[in-house]
C-alpha positions in Angstrom: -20.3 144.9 58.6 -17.9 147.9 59.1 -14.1 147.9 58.8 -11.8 149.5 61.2 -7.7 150.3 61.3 -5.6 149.1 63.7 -3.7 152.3 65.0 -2.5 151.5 69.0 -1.5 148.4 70.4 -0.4 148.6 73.5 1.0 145.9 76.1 1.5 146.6 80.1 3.6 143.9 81.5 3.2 144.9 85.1 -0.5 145.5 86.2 -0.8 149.2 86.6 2.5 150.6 85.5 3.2 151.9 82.5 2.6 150.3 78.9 4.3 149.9 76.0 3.5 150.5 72.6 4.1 147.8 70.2 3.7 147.7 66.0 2.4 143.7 66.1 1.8 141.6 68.7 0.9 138.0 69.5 -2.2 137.4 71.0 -3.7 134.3 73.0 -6.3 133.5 75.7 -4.4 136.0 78.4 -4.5 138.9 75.5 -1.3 140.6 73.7 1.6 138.6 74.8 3.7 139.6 78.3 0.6 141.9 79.0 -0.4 141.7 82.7 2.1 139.2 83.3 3.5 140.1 86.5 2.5 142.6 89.3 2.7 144.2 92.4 1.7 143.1 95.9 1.6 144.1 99.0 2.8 142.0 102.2 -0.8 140.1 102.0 -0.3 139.4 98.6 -3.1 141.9 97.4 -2.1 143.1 94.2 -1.3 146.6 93.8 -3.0 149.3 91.5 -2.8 153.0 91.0 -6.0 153.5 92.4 -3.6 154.0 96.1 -0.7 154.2 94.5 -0.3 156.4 91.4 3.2 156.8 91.2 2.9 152.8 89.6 2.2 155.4 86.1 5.3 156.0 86.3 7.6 152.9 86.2 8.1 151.1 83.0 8.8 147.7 82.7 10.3 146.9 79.3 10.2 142.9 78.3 13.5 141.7 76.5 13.8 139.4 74.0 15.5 136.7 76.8 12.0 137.2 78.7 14.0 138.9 81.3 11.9 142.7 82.9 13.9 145.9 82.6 12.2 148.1 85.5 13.2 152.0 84.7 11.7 155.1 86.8 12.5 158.5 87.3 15.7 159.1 89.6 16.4 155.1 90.1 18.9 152.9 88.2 17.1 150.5 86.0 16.9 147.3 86.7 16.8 144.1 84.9 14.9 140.9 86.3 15.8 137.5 85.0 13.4 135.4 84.6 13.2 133.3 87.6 12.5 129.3 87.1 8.8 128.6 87.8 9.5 125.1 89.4 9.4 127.5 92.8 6.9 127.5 95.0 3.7 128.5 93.7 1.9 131.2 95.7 -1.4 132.1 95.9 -2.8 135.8 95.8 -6.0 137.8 94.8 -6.8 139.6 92.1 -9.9 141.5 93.7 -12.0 138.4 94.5 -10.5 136.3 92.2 -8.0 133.7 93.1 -4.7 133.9 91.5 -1.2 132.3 91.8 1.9 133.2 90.8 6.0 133.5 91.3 8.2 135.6 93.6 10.7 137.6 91.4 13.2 138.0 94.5 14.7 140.2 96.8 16.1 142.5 94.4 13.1 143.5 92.1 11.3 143.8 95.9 14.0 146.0 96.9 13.9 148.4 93.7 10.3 148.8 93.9 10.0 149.2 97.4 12.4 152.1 97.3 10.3 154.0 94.3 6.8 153.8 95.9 8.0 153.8 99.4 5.6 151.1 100.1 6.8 147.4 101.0 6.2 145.4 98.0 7.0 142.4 95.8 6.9 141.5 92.4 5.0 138.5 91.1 5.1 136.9 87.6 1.6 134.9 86.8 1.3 131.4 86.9 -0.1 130.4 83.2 -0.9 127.0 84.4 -3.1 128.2 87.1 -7.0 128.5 85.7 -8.5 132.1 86.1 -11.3 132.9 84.4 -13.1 135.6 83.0 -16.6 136.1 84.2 -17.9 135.3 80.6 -17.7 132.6 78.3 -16.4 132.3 74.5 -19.2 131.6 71.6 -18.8 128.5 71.3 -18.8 127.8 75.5 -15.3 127.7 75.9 -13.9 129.3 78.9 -11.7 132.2 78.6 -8.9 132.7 80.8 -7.1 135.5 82.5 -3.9 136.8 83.8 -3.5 139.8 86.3 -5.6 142.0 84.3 -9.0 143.2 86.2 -11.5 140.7 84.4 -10.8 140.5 80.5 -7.6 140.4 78.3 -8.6 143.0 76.0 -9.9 145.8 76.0 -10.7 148.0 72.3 -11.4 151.8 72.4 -12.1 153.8 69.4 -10.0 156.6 68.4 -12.9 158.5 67.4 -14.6 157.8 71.5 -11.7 160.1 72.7 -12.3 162.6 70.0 -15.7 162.8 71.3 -15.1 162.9 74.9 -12.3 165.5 74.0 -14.5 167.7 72.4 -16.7 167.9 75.9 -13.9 168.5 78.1 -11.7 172.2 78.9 -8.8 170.6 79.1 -8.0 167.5 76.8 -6.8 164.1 78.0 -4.6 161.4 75.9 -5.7 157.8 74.9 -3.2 156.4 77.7 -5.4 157.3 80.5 -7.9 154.6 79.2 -4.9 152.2 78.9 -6.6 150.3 75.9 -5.1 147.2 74.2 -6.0 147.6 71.0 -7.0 151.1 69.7 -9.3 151.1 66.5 -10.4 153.8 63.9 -13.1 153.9 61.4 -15.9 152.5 63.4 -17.5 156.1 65.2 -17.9 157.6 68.3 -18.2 154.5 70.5 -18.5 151.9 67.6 -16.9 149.7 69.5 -19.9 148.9 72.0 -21.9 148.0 68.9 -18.9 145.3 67.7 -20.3 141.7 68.4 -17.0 140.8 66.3 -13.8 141.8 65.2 -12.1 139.4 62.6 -9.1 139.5 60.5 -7.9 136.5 58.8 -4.9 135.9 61.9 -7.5 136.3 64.3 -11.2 136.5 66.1 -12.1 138.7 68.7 -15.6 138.5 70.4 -17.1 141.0 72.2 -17.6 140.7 76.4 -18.7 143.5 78.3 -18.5 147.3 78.5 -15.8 148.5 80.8 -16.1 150.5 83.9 -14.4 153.5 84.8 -13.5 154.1 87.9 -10.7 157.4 89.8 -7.4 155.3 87.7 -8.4 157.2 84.4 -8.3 160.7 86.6 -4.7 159.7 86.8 -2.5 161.4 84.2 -0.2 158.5 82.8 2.9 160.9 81.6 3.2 162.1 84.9 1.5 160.3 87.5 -0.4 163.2 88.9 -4.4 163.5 89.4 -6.8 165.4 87.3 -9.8 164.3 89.5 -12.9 164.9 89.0 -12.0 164.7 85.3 -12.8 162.7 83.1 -14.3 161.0 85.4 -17.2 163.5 85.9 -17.4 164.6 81.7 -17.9 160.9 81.3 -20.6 160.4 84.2 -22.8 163.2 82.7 -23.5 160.8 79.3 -21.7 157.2 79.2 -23.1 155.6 82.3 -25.3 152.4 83.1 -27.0 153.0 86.8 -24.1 153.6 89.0 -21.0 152.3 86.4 -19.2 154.9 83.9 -18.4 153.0 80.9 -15.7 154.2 78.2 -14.0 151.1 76.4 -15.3 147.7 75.1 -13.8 144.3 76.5 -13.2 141.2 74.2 -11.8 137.9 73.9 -9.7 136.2 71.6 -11.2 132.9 70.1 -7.4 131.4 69.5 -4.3 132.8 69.3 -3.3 135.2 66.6 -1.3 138.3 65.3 -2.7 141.7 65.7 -0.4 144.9 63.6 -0.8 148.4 63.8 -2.1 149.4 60.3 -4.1 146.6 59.7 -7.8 146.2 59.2 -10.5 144.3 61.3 -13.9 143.2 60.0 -16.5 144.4 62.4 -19.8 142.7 62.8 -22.1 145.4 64.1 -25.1 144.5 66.5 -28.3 145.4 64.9 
């Protein structure tokens, strides 16, 4: 057993915009509270990412204490989004071949958004009644649910991984490009793909699966413009599995819990 630190928490309440970083946070099946809550789609209801449209780095949504969305981006007048009354019509959309469902957030928020990325779009709060899984299962053979996020609610990187990957590359990048909920020290280069567990006494986290890379970490999160082919190609040379580049480690929470910057994790290492 190793022990690592706490030192990023971060939330992003609209899938593929901007994130937040936060000193504590709740945690439950869909990961840190708010994150992945609402998102983007297009007039098929596909959700949108900044793998077409990058300029998503650059709007950040802000959740109020009221549960109401401030939307702010460069050049527009925020905007605040109240909470809209989920007795309305439930609508189905897909997050890549998953089903999902969810809530219109209205003309306005549509109209904001629309105007930023110059792309027709809509915003969508999830559903939390509506069942989406992950691909895995819990220990014990509970099923683990999902919001908009691509597969798993959490996802741990090690502070010392992006030391490591910095000391390969010319020019550096920072940790947001990985877009990690829960950043950990203490545990190595890559320490967190040998974590079966992470335990404190608020909460469990079990390992899932490694996390593929893929041109959204190219993406410089500050500004929204592209460093492509890097890291992408630094990381291809030596963290790969066949055709998948892997950087990150997802997990699950066994119930919900507290998670603080600055506090300590048990880690039960795989032999």
């Amino acid at each position: 057993m190793s022990i690592a630190t706490i030192t990023g928490l971060f939330s992003y309440p609209i899938k593929s915009c901007a994130g937040t970083a936060v000193a504590e946070a709740e945690c439950d099946d869909f990961g840190i509270k708010y994150d992945r809550a609402w998102a983007l789609v297009d007039s098929d209801r596909t959700i949108l990412t900044q793998r077409n449209q990058p300029r998503m780095a650059l709007i950040q949504p802000t959740v109020n204490q009221d549960g109401s969305l401030l939307l702010e981006a460069p050049n527009m007048i925020p905007l605040t989004v109240s909470p809209i009354a989920e007795n309305r019509q439930r609508l189905s959309l897909k997050v890549w071949a998953d089903e999902s469902a969810g809530f219109d957030q209205g003309d306005e928020a549509a109209a904001w958004l629309t105007a930023f990325l110059g792309v027709s779009c809509r915003l969508m709060c999830n559903d939390r009644e509506f069942t989406r899984l992950t691909k895995l299962t819990k220990p014990n053979g509970e099923s683990a649910r999902v919001a908009f996020a691509d597969g798993y609610p959490l996802l741990v990187i090690s502070q010392e991984s992006l030391t490591d990957l910095n000391d390969r590359l010319e020019n550096q990048v920072l940790m947001s490009r990985f877009r990690p909920s829960i950043v950990l020290s203490g545990l190595g280069p890559y320490g967190e793909d040998r974590c079966s567990q992470l335990s404190s006494p608020e909460i469990v986290l079990h390992a899932a699966k490694p996390c593929p890379r893929c041109v959204l970490i190219t993406i410089d999160q500050e500004s929204g413009a592209t460093s492509a082919p890097e890291p992408l190609r630094t990381l291809s040379n030596y963290r790969h599995n066949g055709e998948k580049v892997l950087f990150g480690y997802y997990f699950l929470p066994d119930s919900p819990g507290d998670l603080r910057v600055g506090n300590t994790l048990r880690a039960n290492l795989r032999a």
